[in-house]
C-alpha positions as CSV (number, residue, x, y, z in Angstrom):
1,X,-26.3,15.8,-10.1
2,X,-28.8,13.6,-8.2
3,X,-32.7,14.9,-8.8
4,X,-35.3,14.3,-6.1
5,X,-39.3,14.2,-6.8
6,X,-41.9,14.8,-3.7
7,X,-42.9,11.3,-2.1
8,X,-46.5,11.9,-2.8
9,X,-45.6,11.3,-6.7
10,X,-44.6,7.8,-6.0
11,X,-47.5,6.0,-6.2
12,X,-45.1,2.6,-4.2
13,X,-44.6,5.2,-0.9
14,X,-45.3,2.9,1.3
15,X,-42.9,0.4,0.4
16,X,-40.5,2.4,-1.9
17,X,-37.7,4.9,-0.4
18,X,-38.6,8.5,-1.2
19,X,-34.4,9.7,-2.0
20,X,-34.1,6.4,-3.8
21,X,-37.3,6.5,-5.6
22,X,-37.8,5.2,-9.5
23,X,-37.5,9.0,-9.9
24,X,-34.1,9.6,-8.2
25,X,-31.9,10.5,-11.5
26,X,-28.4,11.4,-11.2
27,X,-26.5,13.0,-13.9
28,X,-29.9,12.6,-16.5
29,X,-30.0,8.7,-16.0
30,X,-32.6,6.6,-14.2
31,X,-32.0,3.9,-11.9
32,X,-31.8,0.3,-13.6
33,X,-31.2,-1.5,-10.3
34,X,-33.8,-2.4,-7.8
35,X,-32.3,-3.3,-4.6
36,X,-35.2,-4.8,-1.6
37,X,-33.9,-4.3,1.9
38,X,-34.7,-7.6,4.9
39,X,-37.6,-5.2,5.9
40,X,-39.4,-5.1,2.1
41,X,-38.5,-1.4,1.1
42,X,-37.3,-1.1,-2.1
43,X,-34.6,1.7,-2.9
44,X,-33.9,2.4,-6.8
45,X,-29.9,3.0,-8.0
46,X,-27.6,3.0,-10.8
47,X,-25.9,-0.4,-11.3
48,X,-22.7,1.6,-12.7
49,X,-22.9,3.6,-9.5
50,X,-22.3,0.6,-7.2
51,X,-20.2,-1.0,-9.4
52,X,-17.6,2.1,-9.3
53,X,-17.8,2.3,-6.0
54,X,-17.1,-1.3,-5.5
55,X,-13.8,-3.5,-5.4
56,X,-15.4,-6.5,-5.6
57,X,-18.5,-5.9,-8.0
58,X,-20.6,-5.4,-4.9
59,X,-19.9,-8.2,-3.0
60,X,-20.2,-10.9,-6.1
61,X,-23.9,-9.4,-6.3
62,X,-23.2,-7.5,-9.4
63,X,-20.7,-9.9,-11.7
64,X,-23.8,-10.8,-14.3
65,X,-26.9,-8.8,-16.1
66,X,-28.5,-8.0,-12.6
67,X,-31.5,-5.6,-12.6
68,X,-33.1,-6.8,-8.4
69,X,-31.7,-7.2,-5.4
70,X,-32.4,-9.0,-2.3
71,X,-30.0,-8.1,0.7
72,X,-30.0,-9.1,4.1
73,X,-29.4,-5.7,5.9
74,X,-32.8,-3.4,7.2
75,X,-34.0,-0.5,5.1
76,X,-32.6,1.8,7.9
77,X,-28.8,0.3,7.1
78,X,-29.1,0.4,3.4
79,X,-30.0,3.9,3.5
80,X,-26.8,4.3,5.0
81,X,-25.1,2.6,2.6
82,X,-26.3,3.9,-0.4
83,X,-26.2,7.8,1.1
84,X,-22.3,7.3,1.3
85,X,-22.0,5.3,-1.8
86,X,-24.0,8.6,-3.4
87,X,-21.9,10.8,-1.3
88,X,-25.3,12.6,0.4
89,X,-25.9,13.4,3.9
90,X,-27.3,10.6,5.9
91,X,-27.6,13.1,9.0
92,X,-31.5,14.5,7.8
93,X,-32.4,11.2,8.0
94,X,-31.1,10.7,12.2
95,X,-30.0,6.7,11.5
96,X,-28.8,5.5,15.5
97,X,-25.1,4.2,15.9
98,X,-25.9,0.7,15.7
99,X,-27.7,1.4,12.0
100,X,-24.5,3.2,11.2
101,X,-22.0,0.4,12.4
102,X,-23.8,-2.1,10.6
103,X,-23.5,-0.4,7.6
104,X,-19.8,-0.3,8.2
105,X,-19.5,-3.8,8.3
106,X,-22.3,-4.2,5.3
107,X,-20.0,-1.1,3.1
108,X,-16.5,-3.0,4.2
109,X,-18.5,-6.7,2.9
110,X,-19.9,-4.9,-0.3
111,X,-16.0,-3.9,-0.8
112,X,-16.5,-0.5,-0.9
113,X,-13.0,1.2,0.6
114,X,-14.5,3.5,3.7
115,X,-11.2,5.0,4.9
116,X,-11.5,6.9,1.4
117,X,-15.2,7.8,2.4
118,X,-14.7,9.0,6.0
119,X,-12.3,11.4,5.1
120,X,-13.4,15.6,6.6
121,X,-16.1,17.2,5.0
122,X,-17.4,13.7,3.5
123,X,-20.8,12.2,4.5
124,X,-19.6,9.2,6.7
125,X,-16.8,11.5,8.1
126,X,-20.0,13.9,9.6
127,X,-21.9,11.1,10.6
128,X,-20.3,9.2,12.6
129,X,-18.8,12.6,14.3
130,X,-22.5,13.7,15.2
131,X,-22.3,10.8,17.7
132,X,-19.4,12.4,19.8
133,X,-21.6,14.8,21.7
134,X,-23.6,12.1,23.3
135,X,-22.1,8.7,22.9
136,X,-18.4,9.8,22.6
137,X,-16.2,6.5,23.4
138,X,-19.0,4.6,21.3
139,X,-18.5,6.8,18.4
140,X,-14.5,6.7,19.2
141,X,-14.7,2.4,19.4
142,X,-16.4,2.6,15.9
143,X,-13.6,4.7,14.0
144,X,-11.1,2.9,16.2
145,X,-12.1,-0.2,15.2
146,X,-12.3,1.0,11.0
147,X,-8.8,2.3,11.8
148,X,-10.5,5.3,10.5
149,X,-7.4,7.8,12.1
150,X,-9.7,11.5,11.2
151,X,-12.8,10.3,13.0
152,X,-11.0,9.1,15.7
153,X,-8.4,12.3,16.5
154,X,-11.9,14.1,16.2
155,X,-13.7,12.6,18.4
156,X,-10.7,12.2,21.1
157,X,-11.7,15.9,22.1
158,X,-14.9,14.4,23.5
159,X,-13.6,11.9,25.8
160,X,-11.3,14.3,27.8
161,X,-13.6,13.9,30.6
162,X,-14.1,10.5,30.4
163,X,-13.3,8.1,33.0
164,X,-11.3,5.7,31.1
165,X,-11.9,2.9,33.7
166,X,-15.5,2.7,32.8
167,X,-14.7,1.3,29.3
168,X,-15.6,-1.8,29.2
169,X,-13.9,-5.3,27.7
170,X,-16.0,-5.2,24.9
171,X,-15.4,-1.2,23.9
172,X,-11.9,-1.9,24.5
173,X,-11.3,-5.6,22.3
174,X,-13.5,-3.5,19.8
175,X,-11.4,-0.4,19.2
176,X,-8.0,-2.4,19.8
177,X,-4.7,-1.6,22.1
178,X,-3.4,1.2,19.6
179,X,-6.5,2.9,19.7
180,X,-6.7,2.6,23.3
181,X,-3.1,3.7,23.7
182,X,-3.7,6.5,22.3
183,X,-6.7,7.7,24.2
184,X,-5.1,6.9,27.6
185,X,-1.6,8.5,26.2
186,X,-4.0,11.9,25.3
187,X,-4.7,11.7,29.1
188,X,-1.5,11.2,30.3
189,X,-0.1,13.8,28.3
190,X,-2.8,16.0,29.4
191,X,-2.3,16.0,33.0
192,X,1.6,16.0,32.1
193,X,1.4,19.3,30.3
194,X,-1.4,20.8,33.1
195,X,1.6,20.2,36.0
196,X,4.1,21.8,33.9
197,X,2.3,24.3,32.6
198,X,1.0,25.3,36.3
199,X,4.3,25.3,37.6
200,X,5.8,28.3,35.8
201,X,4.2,31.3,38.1
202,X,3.1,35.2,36.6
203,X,6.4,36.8,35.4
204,X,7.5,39.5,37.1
205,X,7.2,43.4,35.6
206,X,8.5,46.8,36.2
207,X,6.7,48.7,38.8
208,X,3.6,50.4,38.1
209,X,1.0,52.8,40.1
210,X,-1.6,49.8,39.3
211,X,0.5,46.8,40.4
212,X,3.7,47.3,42.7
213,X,6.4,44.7,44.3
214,X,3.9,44.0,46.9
215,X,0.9,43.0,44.5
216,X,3.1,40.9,42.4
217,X,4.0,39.0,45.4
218,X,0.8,38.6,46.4
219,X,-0.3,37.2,42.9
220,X,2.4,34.4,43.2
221,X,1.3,33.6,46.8
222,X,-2.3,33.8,45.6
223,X,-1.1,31.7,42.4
224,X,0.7,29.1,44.6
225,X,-2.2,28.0,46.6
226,X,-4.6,27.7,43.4
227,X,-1.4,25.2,41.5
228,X,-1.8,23.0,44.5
229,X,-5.4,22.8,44.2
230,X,-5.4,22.4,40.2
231,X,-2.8,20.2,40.7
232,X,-4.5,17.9,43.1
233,X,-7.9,17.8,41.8
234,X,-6.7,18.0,37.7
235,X,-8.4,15.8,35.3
236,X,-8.4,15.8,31.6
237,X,-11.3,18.2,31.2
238,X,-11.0,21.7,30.3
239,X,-13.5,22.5,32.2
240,X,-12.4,22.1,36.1
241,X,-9.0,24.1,35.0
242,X,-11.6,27.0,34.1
243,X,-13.4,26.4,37.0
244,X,-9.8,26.2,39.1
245,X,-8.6,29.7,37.1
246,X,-12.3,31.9,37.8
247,X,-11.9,30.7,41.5
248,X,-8.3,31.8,42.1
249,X,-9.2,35.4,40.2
250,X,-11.4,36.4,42.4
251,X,-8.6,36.7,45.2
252,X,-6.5,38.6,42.7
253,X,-9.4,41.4,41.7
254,X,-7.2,44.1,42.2
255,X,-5.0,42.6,39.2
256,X,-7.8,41.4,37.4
257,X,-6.9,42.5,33.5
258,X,-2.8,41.6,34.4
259,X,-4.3,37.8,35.4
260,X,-6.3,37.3,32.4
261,X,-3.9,38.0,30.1
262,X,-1.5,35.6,31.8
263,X,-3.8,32.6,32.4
264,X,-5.0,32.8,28.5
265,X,-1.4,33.5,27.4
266,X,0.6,30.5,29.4
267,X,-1.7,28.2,30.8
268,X,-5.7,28.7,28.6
269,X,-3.7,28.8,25.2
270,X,-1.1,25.8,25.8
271,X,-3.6,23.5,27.8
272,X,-6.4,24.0,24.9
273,X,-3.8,22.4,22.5
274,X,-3.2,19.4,24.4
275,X,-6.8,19.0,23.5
276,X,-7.4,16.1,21.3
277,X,-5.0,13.1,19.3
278,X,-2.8,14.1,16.9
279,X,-2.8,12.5,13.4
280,X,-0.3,10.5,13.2
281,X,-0.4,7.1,11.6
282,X,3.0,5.6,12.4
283,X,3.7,6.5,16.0
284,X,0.4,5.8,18.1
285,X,1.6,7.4,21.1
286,X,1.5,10.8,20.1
287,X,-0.6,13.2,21.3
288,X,-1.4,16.8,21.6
């Protein structure tokens, strides 16, 4: 259990972290490590702490009686680094992509295992998954690249839009040709499953008073002329097959409820499942 004390009581504010404070006791012991980021801020830890988390005693750093540290990375990476070492939130603090990359490569150098640390419903795991909204094949190089296989299923269902031949040669050396198998396998197996699954028309029903022989065949006209135009303008994205589907029900108003079960039952349900990577670490062309 990690305690926290109000920066104003630090009387070194200005140059001291405020989580990692001379104050910042965790399970009733103080820190007896000072580590000094590249940028002079100084963040207060537990030299056991590192040490457990470490394979290699912290990079060599930690082998001796140490009680300071000097490292190279910024105050704004080791924050990073120590929040996941911790096993805190580094999202209150809003570090950018490139911070959290570097402290990838800083956690990897320090020998602290990160597949174990990105794992769902850990710190790192919700970090670098906050980036998916608005930097999604960024965010999908980074785990690629970590071979981190959770981060990257999850953050496949952002790049179902994305034009894959705007990735550039540095995106694509960076995540490596599995990873980018697999993201251009989810496409292709997305656009796959969207022609078969258009190409089944509305089953067919006993008569009712509501929808007779001559509305059904009017539905699977009306259905046949709205597969052609999903077919030809599909992409990846859910969104234009919902746009496709609201377009083609306003023909079909008369049979409005009988439509909307049918489109959510065979092609909303199926098509939604196709919508991200499957985990799977031994056959990399597998998608959903």
């Amino acid at each position: 259990m990690a305690t926290f004390f109000h920066p104003q009581q630090n009387p070194h504010t200005n140059s001291t972290s405020p989580t990692f404070s001379p104050r910042f006791i965790v399970d009733g012991c103080i820190p007896d490590l000072e580590i000094t980021s590249a940028d002079a801020i100084h963040f207060h830890v537990h030299r056991e702490r590192l040490l457990a988390a470490s394979t290699n005693a912290f990079g060599g750093l930690l082998h001796g009686p140490v009680y300071v540290l000097a490292l190279p990375e910024p105050a704004t990476v080791l924050n990073v680094i120590l929040n996941v070492i911790y096993g805190m939130s580094c999202l209150p603090n809003s570090p950018s992509l490139g911070s959290t990359e570097a402290a990838l490569d800083a956690l990897i150098k320090y020998g602290v295992p990160i597949a174990q640390l990105a794992q769902p419903s850990y710190p790192l795991y919700e970090l670098v998954r906050s980036y998916a909204p608005h930097y999604p094949i960024e965010a999908y190089a980074v785990a690629a690249h970590h071979r981190l296989e959770e981060l990257a299923a999850a953050i496949s269902a952002h790049l179902l839009a994305y034009d894959l031949s705007r990735i550039t040669d540095e995106l694509t050396i960076k995540m490596g040709p599995i990873y980018f198998s697999r993201l251009a396998n989810l496409h292709r197996s997305r656009m796959t499953a969207l022609r078969n699954i258009v190409l089944q028309p509305p089953a067919v029903h006993p008569t009712t008073l509501m929808c007779n022989e001559h509305s059904q065949r009017e539905l699977c006209r009306a259905w046949a002329f709205a597969n052609a135009e999903i077919v030809w303008n599909a992409r990846p994205s859910k969104d234009l097959v919902h746009c496709c589907l609201r377009e083609f029900s306003k023909g079909v108003l008369n049979q409005r409820r009988r439509w909307r079960h049918w489109s959510q039952t065979f092609l909303l349900t199926p098509w939604s499942r196709r919508s991200c990577m499957r985990r799977h670490p031994y056959n990399v062309q597998t998608a959903v």
